[in-house]
C-alpha positions as CSV (number, residue, x, y, z in Angstrom):
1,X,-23.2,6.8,2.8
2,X,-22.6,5.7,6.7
3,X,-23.1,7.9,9.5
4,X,-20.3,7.8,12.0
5,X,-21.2,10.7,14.5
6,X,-20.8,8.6,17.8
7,X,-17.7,7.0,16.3
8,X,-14.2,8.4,17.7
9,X,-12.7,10.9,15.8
10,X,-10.2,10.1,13.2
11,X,-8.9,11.3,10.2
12,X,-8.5,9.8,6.4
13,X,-4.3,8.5,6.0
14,X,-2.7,8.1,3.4
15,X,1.5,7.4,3.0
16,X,3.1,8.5,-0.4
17,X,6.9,8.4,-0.9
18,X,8.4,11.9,-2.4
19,X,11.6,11.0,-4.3
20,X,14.0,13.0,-6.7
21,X,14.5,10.0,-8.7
22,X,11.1,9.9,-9.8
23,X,11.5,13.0,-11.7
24,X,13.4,10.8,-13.9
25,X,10.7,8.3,-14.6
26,X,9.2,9.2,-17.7
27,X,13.0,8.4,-19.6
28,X,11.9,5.1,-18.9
29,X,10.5,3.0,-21.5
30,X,6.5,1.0,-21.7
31,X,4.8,4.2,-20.4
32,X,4.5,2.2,-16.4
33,X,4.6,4.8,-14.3
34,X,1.2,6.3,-13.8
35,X,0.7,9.9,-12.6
36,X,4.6,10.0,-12.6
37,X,4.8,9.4,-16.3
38,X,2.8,12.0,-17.0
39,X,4.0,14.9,-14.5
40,X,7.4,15.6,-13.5
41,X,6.5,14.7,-10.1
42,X,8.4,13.4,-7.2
43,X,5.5,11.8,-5.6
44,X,5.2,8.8,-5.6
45,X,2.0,7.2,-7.3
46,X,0.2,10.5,-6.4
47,X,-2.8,10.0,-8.2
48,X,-3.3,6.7,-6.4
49,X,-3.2,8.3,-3.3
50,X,-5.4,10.9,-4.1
51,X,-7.8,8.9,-5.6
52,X,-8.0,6.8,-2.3
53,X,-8.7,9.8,0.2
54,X,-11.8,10.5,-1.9
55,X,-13.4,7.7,-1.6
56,X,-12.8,7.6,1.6
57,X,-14.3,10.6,2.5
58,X,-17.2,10.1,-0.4
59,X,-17.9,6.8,2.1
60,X,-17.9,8.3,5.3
61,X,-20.3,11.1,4.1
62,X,-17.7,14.1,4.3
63,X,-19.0,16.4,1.9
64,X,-17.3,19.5,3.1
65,X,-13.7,17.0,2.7
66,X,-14.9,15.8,-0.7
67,X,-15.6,19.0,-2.0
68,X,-11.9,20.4,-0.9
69,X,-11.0,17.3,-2.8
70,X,-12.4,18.0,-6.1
71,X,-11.8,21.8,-5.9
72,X,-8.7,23.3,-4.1
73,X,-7.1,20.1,-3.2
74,X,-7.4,18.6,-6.8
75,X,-4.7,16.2,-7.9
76,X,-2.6,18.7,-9.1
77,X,-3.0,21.5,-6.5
78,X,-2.5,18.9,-3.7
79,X,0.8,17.9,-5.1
80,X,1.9,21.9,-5.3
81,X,0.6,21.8,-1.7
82,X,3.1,18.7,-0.7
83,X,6.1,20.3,-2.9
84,X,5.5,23.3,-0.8
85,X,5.8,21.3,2.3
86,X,8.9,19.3,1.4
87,X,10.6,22.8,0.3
88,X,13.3,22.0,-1.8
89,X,13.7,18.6,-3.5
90,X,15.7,16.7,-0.9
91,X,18.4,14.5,-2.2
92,X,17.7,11.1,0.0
93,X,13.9,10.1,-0.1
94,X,10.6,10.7,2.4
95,X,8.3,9.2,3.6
96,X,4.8,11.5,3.8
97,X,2.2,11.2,6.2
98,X,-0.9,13.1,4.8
99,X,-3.8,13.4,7.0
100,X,-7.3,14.4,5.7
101,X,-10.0,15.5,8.1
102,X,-13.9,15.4,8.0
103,X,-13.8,19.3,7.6
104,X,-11.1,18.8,4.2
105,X,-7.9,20.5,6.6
106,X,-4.7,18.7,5.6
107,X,-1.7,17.4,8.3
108,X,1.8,16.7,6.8
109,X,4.5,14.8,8.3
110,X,7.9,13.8,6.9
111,X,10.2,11.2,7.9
112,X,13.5,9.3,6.1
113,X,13.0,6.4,4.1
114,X,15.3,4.3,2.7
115,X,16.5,4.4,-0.9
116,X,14.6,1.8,-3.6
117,X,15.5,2.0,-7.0
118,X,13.2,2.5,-9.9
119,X,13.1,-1.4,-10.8
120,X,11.3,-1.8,-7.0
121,X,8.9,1.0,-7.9
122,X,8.1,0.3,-10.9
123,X,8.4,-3.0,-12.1
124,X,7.8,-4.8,-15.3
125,X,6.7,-7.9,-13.6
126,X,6.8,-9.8,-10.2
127,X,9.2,-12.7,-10.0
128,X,10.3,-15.9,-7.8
129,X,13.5,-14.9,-5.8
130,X,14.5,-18.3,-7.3
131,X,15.0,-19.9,-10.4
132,X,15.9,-18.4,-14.2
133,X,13.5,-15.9,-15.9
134,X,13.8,-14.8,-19.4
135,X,15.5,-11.7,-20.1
136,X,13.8,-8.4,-19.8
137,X,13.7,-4.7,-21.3
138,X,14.6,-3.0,-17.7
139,X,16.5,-4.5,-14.8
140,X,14.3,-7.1,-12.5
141,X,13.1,-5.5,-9.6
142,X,15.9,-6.7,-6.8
143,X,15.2,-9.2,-4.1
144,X,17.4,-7.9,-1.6
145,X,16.7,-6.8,1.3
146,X,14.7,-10.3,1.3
147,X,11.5,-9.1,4.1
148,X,10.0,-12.2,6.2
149,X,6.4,-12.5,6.4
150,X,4.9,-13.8,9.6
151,X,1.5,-14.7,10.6
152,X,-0.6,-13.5,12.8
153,X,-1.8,-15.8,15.3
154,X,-5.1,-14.3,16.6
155,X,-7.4,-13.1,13.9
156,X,-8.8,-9.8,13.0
157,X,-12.3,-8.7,12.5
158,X,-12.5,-6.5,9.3
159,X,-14.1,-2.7,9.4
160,X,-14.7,0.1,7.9
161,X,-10.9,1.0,9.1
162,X,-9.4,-2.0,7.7
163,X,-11.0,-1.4,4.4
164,X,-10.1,2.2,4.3
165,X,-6.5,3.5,5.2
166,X,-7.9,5.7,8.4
167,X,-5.8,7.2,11.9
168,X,-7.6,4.3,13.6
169,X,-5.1,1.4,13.5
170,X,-5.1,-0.3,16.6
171,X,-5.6,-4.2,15.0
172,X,-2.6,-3.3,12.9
173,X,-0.7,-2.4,15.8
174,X,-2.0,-5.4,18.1
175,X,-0.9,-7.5,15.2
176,X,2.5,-6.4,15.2
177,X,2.7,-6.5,19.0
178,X,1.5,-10.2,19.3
179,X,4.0,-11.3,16.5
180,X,7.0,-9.3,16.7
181,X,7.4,-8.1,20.4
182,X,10.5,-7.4,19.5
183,X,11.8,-5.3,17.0
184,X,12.3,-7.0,13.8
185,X,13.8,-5.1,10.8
186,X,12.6,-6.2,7.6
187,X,9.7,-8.3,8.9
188,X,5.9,-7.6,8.2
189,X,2.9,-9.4,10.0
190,X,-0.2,-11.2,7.7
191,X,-3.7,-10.4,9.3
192,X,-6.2,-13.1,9.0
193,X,-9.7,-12.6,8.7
194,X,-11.3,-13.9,11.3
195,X,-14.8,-14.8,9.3
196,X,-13.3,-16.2,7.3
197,X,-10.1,-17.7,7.5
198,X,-8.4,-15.4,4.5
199,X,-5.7,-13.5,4.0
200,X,-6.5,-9.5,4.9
201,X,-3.2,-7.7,3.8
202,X,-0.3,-6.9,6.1
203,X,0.3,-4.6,8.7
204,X,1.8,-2.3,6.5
205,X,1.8,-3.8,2.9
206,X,0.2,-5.9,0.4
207,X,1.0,-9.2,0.4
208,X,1.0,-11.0,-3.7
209,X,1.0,-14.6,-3.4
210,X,2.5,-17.2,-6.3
211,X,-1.0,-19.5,-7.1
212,X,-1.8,-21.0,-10.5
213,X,0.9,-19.4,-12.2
214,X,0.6,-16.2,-11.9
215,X,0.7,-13.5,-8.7
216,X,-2.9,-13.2,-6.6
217,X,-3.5,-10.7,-3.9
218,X,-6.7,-10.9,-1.9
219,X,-9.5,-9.3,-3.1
220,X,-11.3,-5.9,-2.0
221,X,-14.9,-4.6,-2.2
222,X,-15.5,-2.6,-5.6
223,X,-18.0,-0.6,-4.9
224,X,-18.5,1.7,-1.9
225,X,-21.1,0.0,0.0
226,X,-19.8,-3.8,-1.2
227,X,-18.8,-5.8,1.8
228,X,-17.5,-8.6,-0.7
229,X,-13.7,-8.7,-0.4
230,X,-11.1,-10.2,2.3
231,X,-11.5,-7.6,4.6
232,X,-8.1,-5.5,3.5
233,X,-7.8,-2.0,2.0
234,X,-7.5,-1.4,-1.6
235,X,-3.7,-0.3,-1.1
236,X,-2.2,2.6,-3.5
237,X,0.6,0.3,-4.9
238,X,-1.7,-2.8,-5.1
239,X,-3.8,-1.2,-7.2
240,X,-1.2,0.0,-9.4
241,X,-0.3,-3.6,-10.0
242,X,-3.8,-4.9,-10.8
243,X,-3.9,-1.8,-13.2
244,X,-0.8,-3.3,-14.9
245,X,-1.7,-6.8,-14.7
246,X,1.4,-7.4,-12.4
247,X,-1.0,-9.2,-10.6
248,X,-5.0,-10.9,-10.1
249,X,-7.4,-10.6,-7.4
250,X,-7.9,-14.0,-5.2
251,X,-9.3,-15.0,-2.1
252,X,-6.1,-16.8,-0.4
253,X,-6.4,-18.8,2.6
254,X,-4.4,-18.8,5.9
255,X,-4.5,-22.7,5.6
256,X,-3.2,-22.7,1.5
257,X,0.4,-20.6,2.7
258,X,3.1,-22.6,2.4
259,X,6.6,-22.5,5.6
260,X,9.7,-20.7,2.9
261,X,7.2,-19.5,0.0
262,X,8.5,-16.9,-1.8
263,X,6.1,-13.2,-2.0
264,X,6.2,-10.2,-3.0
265,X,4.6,-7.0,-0.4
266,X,4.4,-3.7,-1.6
267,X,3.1,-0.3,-0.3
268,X,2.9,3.5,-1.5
269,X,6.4,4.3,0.3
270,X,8.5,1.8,-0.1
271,X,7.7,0.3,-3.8
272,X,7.9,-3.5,-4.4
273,X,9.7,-6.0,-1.9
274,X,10.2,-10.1,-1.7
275,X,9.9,-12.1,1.2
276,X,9.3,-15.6,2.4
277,X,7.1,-16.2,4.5
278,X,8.0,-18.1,8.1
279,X,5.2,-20.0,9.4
280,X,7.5,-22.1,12.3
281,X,9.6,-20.8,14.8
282,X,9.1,-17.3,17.0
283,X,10.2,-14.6,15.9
């Protein structure tokens, strides 16, 4: 464990989607859906989420938060908490920001998100926007809305709040401001490592990158004290897809991206989404 009791105050974040659709998942064929296939639940890889505010608070030495975690705020009674919330099931989606404090209180916010359908949530596999695929079991996930991916142009030092998903996101937001000082719709920012030269995550997602024929995501620490890894955190919905083999771990390098390559990002409200990435030009 780390001791953080000169460190600023901040709280454990984490971003699940709550959707109706979802209570529809487990009619879907191959058994994919994780915690969704096996509760009627319109939370959005809850588990996941769940899973990832205890280790953070296991890390950061926040026994009185960990032990809320495995006893009134289990899986389970943490998703009754959230359903209480939301109230009644809304009929257009939300996006849920959950806050966890040292002392195991809980802050809920709600917010509209738009609609993805189930093939973007949950999909069979990752694909180039381009170019035939062999027929599948389920729909493809879509490509449209196609995202642009940008890049950083100052690098970014990782921490203990760029490995966990904590309140403390100023290099996230510096990113964005240096690359998008306007507002850009469907356009996420790439943070680069500045040890190293690799590939963190993005601002807001998980970037999956085409290399050797098949999809590669940068790697995170596996352990709680590791400092192996790119520097990013181990995202709910990235995780899901190493779980599922959508996808491998792999260091990838700012130097190895390619100006028009097709990617994938994802994240734990807004499901699976291409993009190219646009390494010329300001945005």
């Amino acid at each position: 464990m780390v001791s953080h009791m000169m460190a600023p105050q901040f709280h454990l974040l984490t971003t699940p989607r709550y959707d109706k659709q979802l209570l529809r998942v487990r009619e879907r064929p191959g058994g994919n859906a994780g915690w969704n296939f096996d509760q009627e639940s319109p939370i959005y890889l809850w588990d996941y989420h769940h899973k990832r505010l205890l280790k953070g608070a296991k890390y950061f030495g926040w026994e009185t938060a960990v032990q809320a975690l495995e006893t009134h705020l289990t899986v389970d009674k943490f998703a009754k908490k959230i359903d209480s919330f939301v109230g009644p099931c809304p009929e257009t989606p939300l996006r849920l920001r959950i806050l966890l404090s040292p002392e195991g209180l809980v802050h809920m916010e709600k917010y509209a998100v738009s609609a993805t359908g189930l093939e973007n949530l949950f999909p069979n596999s990752l694909h180039q926007a381009s170019g035939s695929a062999p027929p599948e079991a389920e729909p493809r996930p879509k490509t449209t809305p196609m995202h642009t991916l940008v890049v950083d142009r100052e690098r970014t030092k990782s921490s203990v709040h760029t490995q966990f998903k904590t309140t403390l996101r100023d290099v996230y937001d510096a990113a964005r401001q240096r690359a998008l000082p306007k507002p850009a719709e469907n356009v996420e920012v790439l943070l680069v490592n500045e040890d190293n030269g690799h590939i963190m995550e993005g601002s807001i997602t998980t970037p999956y990158f085409f290399r050797g024929g098949r999809w590669v995501t940068p790697p995170v620490p596996k352990e709680l004290r590791d400092v192996k890894g790119s520097g990013g955190q181990d995202g709910v919905s990235r995780r899901w897809a190493l779980d599922r083999g959508l996808a491998v771990e792999e260091v990838v390098s700012v130097e190895s991206l390619a100006d028009g390559e097709a990617c994938w990002i994802s994240n734990g409200a807004r499901g699976f989404m291409c993009a190219t990435l646009k390494l010329t030009g300001a945005q």
